[in-house]
MARMI-335661 format. One line per field, with one value per residue: residue in one letter; x, y, z of N, C-alpha, C in turn; residue number from 0. Coordinates in steps of 0.2 Angstrom, whole numbers, m for minus. Layout:
REM MARMI-335661
residuo c(A:...) $
n_px c(X:...) $
n_py c(Y:...) $
n_pz c(Z:...) $
ca_px c(X:...) $
ca_py c(Y:...) $
ca_pz c(Z:...) $
c_px c(X:...) $
c_py c(Y:...) $
c_pz c(Z:...) $
num c(NUM:...) $
This chain:
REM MARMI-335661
residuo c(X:X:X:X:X:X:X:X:X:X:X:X:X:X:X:X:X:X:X:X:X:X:X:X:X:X:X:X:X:X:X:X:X:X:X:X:X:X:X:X:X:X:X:X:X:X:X:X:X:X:X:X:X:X:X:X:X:X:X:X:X:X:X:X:X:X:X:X:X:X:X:X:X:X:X:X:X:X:X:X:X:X:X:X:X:X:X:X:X:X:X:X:X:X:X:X:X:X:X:X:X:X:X:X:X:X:X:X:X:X:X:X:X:X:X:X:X:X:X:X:X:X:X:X:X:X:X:X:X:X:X:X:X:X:X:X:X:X:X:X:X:X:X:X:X:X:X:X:X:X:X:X:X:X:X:X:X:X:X:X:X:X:X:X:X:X:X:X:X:X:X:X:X:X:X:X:X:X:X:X:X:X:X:X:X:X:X:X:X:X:X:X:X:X:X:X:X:X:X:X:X:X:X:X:X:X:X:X:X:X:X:X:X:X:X:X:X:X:X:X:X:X:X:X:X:X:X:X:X:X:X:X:X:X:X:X:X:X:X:X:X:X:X:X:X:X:X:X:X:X:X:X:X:X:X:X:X:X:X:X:X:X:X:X:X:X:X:X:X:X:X:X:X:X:X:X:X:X:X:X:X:X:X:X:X:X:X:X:X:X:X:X:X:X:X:X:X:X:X:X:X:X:X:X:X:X:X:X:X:X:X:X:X:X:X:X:X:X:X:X:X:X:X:X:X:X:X:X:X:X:X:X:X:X:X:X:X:X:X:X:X:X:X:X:X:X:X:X:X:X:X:X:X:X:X:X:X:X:X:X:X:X:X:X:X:X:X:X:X:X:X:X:X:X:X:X:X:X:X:X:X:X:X:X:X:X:X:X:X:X:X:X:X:X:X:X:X:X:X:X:X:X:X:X:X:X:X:X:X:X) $
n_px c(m123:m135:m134:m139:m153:m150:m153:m166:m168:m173:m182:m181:m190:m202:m204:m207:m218:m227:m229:m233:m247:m251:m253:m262:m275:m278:m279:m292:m298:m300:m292:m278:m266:m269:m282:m293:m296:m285:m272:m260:m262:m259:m263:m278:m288:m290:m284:m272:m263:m256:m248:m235:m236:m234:m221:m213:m214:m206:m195:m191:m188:m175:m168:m156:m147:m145:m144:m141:m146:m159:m163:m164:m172:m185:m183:m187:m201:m207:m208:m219:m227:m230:m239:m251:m264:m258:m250:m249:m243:m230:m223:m219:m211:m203:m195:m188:m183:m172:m164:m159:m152:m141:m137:m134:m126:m111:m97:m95:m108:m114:m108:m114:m126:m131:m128:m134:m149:m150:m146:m155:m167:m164:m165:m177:m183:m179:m182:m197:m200:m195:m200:m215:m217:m224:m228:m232:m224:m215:m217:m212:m199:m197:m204:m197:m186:m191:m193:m182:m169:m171:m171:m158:m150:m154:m147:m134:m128:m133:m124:m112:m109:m111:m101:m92:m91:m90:m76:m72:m74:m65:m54:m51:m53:m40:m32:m32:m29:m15:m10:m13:m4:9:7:10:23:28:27:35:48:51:49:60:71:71:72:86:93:89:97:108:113:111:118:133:134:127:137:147:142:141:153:162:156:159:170:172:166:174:187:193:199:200:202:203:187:184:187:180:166:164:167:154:146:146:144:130:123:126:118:106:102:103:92:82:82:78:65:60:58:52:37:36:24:19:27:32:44:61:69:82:100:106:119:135:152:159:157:167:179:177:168:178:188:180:178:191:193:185:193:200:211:212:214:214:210:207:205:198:200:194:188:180:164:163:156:160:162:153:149:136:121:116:124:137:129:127:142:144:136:142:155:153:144:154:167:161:156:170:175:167:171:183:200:212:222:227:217:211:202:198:194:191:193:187:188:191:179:172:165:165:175:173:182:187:197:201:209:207:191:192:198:191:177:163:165:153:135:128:118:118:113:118:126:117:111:120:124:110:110:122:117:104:110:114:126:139:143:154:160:171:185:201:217:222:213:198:189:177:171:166:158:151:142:144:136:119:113:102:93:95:104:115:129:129:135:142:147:148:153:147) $
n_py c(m192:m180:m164:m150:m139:m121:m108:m98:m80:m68:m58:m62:m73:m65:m58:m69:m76:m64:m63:m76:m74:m63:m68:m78:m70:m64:m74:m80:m69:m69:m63:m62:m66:m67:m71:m86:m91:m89:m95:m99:m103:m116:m124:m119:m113:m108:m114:m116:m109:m110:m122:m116:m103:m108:m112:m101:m94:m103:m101:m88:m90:m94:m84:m79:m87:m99:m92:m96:m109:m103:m96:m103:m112:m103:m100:m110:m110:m100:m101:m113:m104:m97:m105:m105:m96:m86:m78:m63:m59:m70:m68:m55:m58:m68:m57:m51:m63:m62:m53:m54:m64:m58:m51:m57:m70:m79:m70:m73:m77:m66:m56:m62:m67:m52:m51:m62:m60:m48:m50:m60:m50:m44:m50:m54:m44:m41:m55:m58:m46:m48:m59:m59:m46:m33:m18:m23:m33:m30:m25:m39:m42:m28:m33:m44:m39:m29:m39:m48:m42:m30:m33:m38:m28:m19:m24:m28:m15:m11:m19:m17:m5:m8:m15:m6:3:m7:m8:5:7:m7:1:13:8:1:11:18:12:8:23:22:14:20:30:24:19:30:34:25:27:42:39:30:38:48:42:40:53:55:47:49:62:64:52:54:62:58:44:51:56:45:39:49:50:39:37:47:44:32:37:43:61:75:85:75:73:85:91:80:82:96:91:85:93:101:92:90:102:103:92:94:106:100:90:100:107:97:92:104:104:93:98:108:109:121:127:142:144:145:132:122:123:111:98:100:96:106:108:98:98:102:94:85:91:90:76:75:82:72:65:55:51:59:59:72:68:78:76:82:90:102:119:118:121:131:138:131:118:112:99:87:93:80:71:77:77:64:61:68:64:48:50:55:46:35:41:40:26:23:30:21:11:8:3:11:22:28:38:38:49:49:58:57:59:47:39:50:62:56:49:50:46:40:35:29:22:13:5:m11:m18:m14:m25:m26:m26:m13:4:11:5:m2:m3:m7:3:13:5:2:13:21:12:12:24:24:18:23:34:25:21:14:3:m2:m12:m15:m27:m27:m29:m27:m15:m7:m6:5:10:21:22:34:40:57:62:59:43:30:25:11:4:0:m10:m22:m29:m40:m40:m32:m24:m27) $
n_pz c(m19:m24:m26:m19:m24:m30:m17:m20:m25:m13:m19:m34:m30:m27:m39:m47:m41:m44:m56:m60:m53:m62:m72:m71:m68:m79:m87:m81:m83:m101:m108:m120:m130:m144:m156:m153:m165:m175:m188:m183:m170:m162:m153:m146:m134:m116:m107:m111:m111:m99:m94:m101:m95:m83:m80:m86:m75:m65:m70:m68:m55:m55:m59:m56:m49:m58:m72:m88:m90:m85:m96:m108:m103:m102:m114:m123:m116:m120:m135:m134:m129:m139:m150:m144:m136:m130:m116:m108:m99:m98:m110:m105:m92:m99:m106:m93:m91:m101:m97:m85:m90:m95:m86:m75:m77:m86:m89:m105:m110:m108:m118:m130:m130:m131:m145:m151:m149:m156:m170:m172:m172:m182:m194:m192:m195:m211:m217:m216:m223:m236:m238:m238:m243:m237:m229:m215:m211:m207:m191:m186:m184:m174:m162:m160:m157:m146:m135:m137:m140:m134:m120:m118:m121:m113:m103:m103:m103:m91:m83:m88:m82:m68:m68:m70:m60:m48:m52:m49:m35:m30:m35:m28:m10:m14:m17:m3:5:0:4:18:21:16:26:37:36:35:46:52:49:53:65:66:63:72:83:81:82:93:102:97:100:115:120:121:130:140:144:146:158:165:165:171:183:190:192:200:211:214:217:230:230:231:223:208:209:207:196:190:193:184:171:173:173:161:154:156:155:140:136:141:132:119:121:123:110:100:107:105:92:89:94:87:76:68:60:62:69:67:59:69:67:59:63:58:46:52:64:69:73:88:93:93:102:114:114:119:133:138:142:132:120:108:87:71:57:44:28:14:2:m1:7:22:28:15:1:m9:m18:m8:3:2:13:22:18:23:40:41:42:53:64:64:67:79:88:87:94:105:108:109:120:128:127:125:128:135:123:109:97:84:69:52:39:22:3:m9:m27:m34:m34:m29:m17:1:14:31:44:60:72:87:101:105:114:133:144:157:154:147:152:153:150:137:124:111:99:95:83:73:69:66:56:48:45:35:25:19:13:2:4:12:25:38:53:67:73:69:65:77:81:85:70:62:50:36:19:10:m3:m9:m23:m28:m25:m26:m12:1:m3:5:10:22:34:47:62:74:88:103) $
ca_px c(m129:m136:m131:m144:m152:m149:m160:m168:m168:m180:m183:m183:m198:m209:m205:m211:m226:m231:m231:m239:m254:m255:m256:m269:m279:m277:m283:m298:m302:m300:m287:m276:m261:m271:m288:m291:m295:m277:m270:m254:m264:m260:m267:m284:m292:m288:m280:m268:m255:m256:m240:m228:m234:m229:m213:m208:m213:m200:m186:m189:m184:m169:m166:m151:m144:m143:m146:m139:m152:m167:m166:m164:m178:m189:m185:m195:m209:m208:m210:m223:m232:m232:m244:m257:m267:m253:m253:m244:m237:m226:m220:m214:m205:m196:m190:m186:m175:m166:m159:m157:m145:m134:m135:m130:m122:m103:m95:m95:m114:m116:m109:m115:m133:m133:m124:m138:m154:m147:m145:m162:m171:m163:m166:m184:m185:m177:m184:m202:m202:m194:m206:m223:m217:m228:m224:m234:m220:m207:m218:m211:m194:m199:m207:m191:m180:m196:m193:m178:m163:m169:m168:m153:m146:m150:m143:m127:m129:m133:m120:m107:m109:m109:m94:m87:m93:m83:m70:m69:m72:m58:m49:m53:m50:m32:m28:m35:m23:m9:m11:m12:3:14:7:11:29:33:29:39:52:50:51:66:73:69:76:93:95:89:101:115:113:111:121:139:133:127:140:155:144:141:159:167:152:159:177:172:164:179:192:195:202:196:205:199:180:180:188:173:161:165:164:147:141:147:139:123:121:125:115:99:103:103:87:77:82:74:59:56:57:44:33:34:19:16:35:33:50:67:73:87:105:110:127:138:159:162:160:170:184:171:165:186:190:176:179:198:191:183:201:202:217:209:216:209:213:203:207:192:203:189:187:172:161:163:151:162:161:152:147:130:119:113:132:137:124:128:147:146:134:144:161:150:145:160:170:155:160:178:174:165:172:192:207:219:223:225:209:209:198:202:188:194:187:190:185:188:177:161:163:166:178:175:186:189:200:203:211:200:188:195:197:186:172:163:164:146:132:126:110:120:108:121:127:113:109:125:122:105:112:124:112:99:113:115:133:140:146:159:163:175:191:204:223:221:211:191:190:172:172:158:158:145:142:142:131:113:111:98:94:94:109:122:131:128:139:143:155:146:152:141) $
ca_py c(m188:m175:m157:m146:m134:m115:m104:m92:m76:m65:m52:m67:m77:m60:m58:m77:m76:m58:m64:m82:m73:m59:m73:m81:m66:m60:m79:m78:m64:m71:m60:m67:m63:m67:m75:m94:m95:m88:m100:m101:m106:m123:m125:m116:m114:m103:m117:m121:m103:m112:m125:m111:m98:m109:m114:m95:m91:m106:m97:m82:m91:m97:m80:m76:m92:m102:m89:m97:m112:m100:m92:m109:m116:m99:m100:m116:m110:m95:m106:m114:m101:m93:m111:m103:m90:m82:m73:m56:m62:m74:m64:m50:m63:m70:m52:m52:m68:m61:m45:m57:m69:m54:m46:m61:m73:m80:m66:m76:m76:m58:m54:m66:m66:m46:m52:m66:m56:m41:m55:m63:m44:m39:m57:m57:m39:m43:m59:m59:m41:m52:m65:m55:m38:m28:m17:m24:m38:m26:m28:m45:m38:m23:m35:m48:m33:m25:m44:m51:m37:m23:m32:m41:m25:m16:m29:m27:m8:m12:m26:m14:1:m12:m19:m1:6:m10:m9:10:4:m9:5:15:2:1:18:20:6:10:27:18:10:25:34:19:18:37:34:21:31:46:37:28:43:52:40:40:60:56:44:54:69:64:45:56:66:54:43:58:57:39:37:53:51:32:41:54:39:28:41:49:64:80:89:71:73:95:90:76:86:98:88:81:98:103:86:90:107:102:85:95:109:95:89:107:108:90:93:110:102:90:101:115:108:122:130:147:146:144:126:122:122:105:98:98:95:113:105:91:103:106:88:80:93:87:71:74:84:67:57:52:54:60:63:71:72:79:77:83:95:111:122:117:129:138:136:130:111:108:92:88:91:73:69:80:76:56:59:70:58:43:50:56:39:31:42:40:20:20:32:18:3:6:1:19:21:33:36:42:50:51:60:59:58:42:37:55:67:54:46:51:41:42:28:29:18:15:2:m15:m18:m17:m30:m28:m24:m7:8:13:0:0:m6:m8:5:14:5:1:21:21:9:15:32:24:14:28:38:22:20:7:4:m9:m10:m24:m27:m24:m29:m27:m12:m7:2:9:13:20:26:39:43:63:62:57:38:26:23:7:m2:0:m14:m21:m35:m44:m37:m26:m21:m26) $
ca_pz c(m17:m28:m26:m16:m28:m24:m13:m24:m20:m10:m24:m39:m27:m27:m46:m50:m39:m45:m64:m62:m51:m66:m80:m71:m69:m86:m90:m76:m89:m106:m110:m123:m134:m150:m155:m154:m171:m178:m189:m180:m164:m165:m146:m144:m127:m111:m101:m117:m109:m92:m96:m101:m89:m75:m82:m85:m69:m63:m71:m64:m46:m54:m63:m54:m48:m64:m78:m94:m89:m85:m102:m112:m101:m106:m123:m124:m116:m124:m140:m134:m129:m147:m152:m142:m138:m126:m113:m108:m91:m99:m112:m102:m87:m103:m105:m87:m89:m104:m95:m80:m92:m98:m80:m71:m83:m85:m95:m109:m114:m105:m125:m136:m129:m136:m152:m153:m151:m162:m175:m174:m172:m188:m198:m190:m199:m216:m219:m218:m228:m240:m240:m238:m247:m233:m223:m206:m210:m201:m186:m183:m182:m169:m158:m157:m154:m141:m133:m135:m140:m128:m114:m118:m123:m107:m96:m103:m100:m83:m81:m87:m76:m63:m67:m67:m52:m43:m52:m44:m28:m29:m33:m21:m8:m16:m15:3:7:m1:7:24:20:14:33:42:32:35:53:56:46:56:73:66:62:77:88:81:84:98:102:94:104:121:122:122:135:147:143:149:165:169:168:177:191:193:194:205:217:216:219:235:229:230:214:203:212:207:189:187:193:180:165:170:173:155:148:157:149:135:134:141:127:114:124:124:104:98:109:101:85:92:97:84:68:63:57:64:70:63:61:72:63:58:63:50:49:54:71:72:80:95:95:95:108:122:118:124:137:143:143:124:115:97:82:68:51:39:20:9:m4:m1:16:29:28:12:m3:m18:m18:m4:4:3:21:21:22:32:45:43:43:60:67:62:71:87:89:88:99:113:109:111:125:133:128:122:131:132:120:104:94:74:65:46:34:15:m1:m14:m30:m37:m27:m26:m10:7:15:37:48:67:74:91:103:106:122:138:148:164:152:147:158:153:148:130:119:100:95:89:79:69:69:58:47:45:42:28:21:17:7:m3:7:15:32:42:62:69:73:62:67:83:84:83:65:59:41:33:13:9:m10:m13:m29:m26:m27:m24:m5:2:m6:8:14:32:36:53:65:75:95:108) $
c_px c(m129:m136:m137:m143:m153:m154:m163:m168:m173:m184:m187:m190:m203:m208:m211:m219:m229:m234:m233:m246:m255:m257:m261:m273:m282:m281:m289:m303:m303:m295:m280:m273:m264:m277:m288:m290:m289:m277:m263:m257:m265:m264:m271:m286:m289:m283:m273:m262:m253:m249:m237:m229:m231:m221:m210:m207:m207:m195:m187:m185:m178:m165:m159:m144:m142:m145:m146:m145:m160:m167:m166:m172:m187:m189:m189:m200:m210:m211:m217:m227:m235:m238:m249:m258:m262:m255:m246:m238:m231:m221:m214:m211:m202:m189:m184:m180:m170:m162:m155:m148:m139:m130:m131:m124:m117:m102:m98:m101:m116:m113:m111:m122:m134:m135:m132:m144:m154:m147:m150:m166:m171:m166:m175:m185:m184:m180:m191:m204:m200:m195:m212:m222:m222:m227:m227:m227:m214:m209:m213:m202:m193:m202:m201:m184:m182:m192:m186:m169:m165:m167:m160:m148:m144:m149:m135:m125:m127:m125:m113:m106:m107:m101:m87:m86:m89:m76:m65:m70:m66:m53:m45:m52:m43:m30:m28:m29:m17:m7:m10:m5:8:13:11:20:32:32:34:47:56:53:59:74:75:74:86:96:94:95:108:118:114:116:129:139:133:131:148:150:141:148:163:162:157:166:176:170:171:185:193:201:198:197:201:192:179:181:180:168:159:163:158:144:142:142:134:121:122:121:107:98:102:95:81:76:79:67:53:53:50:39:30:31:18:22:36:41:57:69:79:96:108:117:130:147:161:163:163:176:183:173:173:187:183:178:186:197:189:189:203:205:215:214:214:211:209:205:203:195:196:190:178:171:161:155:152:163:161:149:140:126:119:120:133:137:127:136:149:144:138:152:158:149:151:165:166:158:164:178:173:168:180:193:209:219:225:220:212:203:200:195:193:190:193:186:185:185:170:159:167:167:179:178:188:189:202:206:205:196:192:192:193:178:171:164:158:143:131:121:115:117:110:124:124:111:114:125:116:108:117:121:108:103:114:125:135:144:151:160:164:180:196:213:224:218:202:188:181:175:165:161:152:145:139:137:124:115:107:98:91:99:115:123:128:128:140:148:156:149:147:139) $
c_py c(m182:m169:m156:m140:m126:m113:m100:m84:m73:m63:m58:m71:m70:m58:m63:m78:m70:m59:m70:m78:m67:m64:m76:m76:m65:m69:m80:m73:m65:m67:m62:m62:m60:m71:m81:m96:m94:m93:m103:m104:m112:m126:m120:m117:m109:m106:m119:m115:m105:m116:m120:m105:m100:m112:m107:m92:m98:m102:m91:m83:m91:m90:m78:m82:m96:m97:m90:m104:m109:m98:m98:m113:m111:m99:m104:m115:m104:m97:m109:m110:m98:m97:m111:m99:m82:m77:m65:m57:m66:m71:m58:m53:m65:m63:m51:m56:m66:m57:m50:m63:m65:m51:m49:m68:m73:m71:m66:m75:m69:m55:m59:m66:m59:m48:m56:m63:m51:m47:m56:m55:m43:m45:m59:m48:m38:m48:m59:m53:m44:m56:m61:m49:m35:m26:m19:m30:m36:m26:m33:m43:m33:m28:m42:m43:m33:m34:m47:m47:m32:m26:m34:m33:m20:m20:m29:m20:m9:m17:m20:m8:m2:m12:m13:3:1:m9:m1:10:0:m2:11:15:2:6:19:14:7:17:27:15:14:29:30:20:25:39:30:24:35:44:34:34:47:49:39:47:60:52:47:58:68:55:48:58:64:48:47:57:52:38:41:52:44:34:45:49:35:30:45:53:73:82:85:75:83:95:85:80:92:97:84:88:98:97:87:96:106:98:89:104:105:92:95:107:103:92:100:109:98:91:107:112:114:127:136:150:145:139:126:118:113:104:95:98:102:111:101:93:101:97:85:83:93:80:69:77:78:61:54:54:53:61:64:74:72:79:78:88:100:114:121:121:134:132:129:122:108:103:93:88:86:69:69:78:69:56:61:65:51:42:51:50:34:32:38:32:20:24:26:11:m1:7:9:17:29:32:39:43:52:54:61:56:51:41:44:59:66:51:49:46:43:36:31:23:19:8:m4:m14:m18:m23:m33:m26:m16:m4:11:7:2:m5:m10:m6:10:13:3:8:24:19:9:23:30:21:17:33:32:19:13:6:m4:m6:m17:m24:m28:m25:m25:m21:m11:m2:1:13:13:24:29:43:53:66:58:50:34:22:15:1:m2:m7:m15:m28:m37:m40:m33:m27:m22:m21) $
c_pz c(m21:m24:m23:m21:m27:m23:m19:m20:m18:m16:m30:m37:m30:m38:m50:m49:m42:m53:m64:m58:m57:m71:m78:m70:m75:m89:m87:m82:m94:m110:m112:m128:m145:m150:m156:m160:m178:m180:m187:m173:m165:m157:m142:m135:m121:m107:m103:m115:m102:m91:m96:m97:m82:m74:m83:m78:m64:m66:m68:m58:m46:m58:m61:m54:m53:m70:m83:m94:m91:m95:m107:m112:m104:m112:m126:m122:m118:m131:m139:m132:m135:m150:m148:m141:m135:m122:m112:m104:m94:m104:m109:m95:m94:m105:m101:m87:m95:m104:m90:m82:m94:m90:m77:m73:m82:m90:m102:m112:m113:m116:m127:m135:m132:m143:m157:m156:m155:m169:m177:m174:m181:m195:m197:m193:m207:m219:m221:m222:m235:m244:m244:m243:m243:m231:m216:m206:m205:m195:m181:m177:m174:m164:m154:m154:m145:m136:m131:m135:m134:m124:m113:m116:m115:m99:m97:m101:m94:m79:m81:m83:m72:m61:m65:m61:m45:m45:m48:m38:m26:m31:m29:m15:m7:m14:m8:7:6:3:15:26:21:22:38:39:35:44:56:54:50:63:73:66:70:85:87:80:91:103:103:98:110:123:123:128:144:148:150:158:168:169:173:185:192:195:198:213:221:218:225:236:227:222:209:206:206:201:186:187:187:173:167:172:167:149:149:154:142:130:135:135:120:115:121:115:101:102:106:94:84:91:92:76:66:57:57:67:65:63:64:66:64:59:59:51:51:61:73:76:87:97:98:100:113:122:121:131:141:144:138:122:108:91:76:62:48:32:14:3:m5:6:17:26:22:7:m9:m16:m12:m3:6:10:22:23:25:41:46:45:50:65:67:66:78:91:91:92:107:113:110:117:132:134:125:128:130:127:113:98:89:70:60:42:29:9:m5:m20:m34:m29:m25:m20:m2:13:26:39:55:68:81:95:106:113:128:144:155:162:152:152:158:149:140:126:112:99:90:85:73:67:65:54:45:42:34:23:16:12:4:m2:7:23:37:50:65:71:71:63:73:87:80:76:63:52:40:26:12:4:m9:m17:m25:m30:m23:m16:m5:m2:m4:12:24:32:45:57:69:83:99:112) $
num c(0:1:2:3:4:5:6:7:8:9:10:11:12:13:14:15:16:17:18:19:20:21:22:23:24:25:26:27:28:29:30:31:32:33:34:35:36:37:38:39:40:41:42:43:44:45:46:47:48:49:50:51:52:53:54:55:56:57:58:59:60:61:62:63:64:65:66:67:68:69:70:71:72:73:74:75:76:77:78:79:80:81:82:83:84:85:86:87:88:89:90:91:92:93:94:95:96:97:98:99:100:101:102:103:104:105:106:107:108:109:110:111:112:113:114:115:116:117:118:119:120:121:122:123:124:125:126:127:128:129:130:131:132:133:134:135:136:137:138:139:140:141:142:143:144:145:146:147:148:149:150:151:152:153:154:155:156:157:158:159:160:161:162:163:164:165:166:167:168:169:170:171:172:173:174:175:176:177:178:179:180:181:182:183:184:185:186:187:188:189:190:191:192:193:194:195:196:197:198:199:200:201:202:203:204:205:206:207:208:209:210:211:212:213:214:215:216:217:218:219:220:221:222:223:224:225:226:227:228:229:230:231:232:233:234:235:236:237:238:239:240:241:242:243:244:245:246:247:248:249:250:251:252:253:254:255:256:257:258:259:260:261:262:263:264:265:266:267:268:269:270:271:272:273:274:275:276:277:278:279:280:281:282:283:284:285:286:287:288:289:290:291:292:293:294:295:296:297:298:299:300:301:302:303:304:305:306:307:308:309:310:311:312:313:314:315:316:317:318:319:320:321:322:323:324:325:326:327:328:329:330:331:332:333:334:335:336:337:338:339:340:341:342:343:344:345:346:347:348:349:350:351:352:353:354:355:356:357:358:359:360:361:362:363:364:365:366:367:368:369:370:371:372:373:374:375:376:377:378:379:380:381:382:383:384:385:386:387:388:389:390:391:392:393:394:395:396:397:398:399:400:401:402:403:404:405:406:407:408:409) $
């Protein structure tokens, strides 16, 4: 079954028809490229422009849709219109289809159809001056250029602008995408982020008072009951103190206030003594060869912050889900003074199950945390107890190359 040939377009039909009704007009009139009796006029007569007017005004139709056709098929009737008396109309659509074949054309003839006409222009102004020795010979020339170079030429003009004009919309487009991307990216960032301070801060807290309230229930004992109550007053101001500070944070676009002081090891004192406050036996060695808190080789915030996080966490787990037991906390450096070595080790799960329910959000909120300094992080069971190890490089390196193995605490 033979192919369906394409639609023409709207524009190209009123082109076609606009220039077969001028060439029959202009023939109606007698008006004519040159006189019958030229002796290049090898076909005399009015009716003798009639064949090639109607064959250029078909390629106009197709000037879009087949271009490299339209202008082959014009060029014969252009040829044949030269062997008579010619008209205008035909001439000027032949122009029409030779911008049409640069403008619309594969690439490939979009140049070479310039190269072509610029060739024949210049060789259709050289030769016959060569022959004839006159100057109307150069005529010839100016009128294959007027005909067949300009338009070529300004079809490529146009062609290229085109082409640049998209190619600054696609990139445009791209950037507005990528851009989209990098918001979408720094939001999901940000919420990730956000949800693991948030986490951090208030899961030790409610934690200390899902257990002692479950102790102060199951104990009929005033002194236990005035002790629990205690510790969960203490964890509730502190948990809604920790609450009020993140919300401010929240809340405050426009940075009128003072950021709130990030926790750093200066607290881990504080932090080890609550968690024995809530019934853990801590212990806490610190081995970092500088003092907390001074200037001279200090540890970067970003550390800091991940390695305070990373033991807060861990306590709150063994809190919730060691056997008695003795707990350790070791912070030391390795490798020299470029890795920051935390490990908390505590007694495996107990037996009748946790004393407080739990997601594993935080342990992924720790290996996110050592992930993004480029760390690496372990949690599992370890000769018969639950050890947490995280390494967290000092020096700046490339986030997202931290270990994260199997092994994690439900």
């Amino acid at each position: 079954m033979a192919a369906a040939l394409p639609r023409p377009h709207r524009f190209d039909v009123y082109v076609a028809c606009g220039g077969l009704l001028g060439g029959l007009v202009l023939m109606a009139l007698g008006l004519a490229l040159r006189p019958a009796d030229e002796p290049l006029v090898l076909l005399p007569g009015a009716w003798a422009v009639l064949p090639p007017l109607v064959v250029m005004s078909g390629c106009e139709l197709l000037r879009r849709t087949a271009p490299r056709t339209t202008l082959l098929t014009g060029t014969a009737a252009l040829t044949l219109d030269t062997v008579t008396q010619g008209s205008v109309a035909t001439v000027l659509m032949f122009t029409d289809v030779v911008y049409a074949a640069v403008l619309y054309g594969p690439p490939a003839s979009a140049r070479r159809i310039p190269r072509i006409t610029g060739l024949l222009t210049v060789a259709g102004t050289v030769v016959p001056y060569a022959v004839w020795r006159v100057p109307e010979a150069l005529l010839i020339g100016v009128v294959i250029g007027a005909v067949a170079y300009g338009p070529a030429a300004t079809g490529w003009i146009v062609r290229d602008h085109r082409d640049a004009a998209i190619a600054a919309r696609l990139h445009a487009e791209q950037t507005t995408l990528l851009a989209e991307m990098d918001r979408r990216e720094a939001v999901v960032a940000e919420r990730a982020r956000m949800a693991r301070e948030l986490h951090d801060m208030v899961a030790n807290h409610l934690s200390a008072i899902a257990i002692h309230s479950t102790a102060a229930l199951s104990i009929d004992d005033p002194k236990t009951s005035h002790e629990a109550l205690g510790v969960i007053r203490e964890n509730s101001v502190d948990g809604l103190a920790e609450m009020r500070r993140l919300i401010g944070i929240l809340r405050d676009g426009g940075g009128d206030r003072e950021p709130a002081a990030a926790p750093t090891l200066d607290g881990l004192e504080t932090l080890v003594d609550g968690a024995r406050a809530n019934g853990l036996d801590v212990t806490l060695d610190i081995d970092i060869d500088i003092d907390i808190g001074t200037g001279t080789g200090r540890i970067p915030a970003p550390v800091e912050l991940a390695a305070y996080r990373i033991v807060q966490e861990s306590l709150t787990n063994a809190l919730k889900h060691a056997r008695p037991g003795p707990v350790t906390v070791v912070l030391a450096r390795r490798d020299g003074p470029r890795v920051l070595d935390v490990e908390i080790g505590s007694p495996c799960g107990r037996e009748d199950g946790p004393r407080a329910p739990g997601s594993g959000a935080g342990l992924v909120g720790m290996r996110e945390r050592a992930t993004l300094l480029g760390g690496t992080f372990t949690a599992g069971p370890h000769g018969g107890r639950w050890t947490v190890h995280a390494a967290l490089p000092l020096a700046e390196a490339e986030p997202g190359h931290g270990k994260d193995p199997e092994g994690d605490r439900p």
